[in-house]
C-alpha positions as MATLAB code, in Angstrom:
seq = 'XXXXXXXXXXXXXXXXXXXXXXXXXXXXXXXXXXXXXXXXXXXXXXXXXXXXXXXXXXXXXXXXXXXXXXXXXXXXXXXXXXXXXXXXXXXXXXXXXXXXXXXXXXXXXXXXXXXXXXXXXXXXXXXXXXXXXXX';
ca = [
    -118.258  126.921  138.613;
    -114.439  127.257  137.650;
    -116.105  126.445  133.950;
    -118.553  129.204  134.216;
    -115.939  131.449  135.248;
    -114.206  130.609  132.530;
    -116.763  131.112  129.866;
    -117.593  134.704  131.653;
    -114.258  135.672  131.719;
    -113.405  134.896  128.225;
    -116.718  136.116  127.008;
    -115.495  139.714  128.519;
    -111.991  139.319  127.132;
    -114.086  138.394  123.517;
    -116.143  141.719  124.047;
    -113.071  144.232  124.806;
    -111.473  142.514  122.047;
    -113.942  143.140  119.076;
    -114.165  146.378  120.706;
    -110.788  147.018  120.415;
    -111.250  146.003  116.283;
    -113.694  148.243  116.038;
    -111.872  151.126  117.552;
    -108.861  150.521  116.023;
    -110.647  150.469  112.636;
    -112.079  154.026  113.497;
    -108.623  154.803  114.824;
    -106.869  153.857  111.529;
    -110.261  155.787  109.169;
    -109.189  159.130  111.444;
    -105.373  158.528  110.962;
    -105.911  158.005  107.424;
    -108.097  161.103  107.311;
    -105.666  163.394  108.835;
    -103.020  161.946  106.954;
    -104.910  162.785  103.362;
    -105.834  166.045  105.311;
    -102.603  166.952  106.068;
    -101.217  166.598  102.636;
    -103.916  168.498  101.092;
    -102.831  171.346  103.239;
     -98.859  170.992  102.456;
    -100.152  170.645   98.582;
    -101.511  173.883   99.268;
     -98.698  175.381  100.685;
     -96.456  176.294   98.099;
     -99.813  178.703   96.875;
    -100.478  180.072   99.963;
     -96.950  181.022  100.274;
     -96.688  182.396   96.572;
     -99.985  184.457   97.589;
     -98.182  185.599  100.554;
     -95.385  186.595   98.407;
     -97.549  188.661   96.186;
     -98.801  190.249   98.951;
     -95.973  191.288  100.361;
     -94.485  192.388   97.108;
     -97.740  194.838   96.660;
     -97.329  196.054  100.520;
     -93.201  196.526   99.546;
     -94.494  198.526   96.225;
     -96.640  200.806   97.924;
     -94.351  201.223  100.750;
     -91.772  202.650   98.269;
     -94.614  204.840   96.436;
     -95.586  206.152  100.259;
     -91.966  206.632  100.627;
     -91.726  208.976   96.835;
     -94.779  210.802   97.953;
     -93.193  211.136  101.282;
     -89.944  212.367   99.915;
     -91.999  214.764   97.483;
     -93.737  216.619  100.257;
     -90.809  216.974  101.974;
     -89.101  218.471   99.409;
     -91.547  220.680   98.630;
     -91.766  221.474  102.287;
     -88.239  222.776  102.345;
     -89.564  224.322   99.280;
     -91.845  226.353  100.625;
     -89.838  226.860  104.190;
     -87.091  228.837  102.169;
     -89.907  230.612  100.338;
     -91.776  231.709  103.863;
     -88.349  232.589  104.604;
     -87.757  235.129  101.484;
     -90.876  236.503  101.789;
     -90.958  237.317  105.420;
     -87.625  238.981  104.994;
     -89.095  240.986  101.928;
     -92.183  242.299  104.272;
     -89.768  242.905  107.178;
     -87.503  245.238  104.337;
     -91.152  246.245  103.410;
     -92.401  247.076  106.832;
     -89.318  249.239  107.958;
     -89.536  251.033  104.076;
     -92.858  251.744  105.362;
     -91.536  253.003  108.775;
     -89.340  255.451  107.518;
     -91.369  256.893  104.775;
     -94.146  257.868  107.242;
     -91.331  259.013  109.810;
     -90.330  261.216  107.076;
     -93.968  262.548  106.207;
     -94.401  262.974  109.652;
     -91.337  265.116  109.308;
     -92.091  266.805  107.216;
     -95.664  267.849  108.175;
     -93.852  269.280  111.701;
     -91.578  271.141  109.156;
     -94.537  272.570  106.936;
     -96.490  273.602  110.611;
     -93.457  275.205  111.821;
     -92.947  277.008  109.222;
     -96.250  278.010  107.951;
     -96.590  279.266  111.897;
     -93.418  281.110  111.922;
     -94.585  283.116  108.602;
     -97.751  283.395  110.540;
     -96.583  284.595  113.855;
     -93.726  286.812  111.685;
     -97.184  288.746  109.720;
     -98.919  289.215  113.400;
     -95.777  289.802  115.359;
     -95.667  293.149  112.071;
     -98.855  293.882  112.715;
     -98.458  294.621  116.492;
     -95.429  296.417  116.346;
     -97.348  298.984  113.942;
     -99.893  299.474  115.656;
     -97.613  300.058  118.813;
     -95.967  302.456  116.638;
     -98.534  303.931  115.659;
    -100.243  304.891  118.936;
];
């Protein structure tokens, strides 16, 4: 019995050790793969990063052609504010010409009515006192 104990026991031990071979043998293909794996991607690296660098050169160039265009428009903003400025002040001048010119036909309508009644009412005021005169 103690001999068939024996032979079970190290029939078990035999088993979890093969096992263990095999495992470690899968263990060690993985390791290996990750390891060849993991170079590839550092060998890589280096043109990842000067694709990175490209790319970020090409954002930084546009960036500082936004930043021209940007500059442009404002400029020509400011531009265009002083102009808006000029020419509002030349309709306001324009606008009050226009103010006094009709104040002064206006003026001079009430001048020409006045007077054109005055000769009017002179002629009739004549008329009646002759023929008050006369009667």
């Amino acid at each position: 019995m103690k001999q068939g104990l024996v032979r079970i026991v190290s029939v078990v031990l035999a088993a979890v050790f093969f096992a263990g071979l095999t495992n470690a043998s899968r263990a060690e293909a993985g390791y290996f793969d990750d390891f060849f794996k993991g170079v590839k991607v550092l060998s890589e690296l280096p043109n990842d990063i000067n694709e990175i660098k490209e790319n970020y050169q090409v954002t930084l160039d546009k960036l500082e052609q936004a930043q021209g265009t940007l500059e442009a428009y404002r400029q020509q903003n400011e531009e265009l504010m002083a102009s808006n400025r000029e020419l509002a002040a030349t309709v306001s001048a324009l606008t009050e010409a226009q103010e006094v010119r009709d104040a002064k036909a206006r003026k001079t309508r009430i001048m020409l009515i006045t007077g054109a009644a005055l000769l009017a009412g002179y002629f009739i005021l004549l008329r009646v006192i002759r023929v008050v005169l006369r009667r």
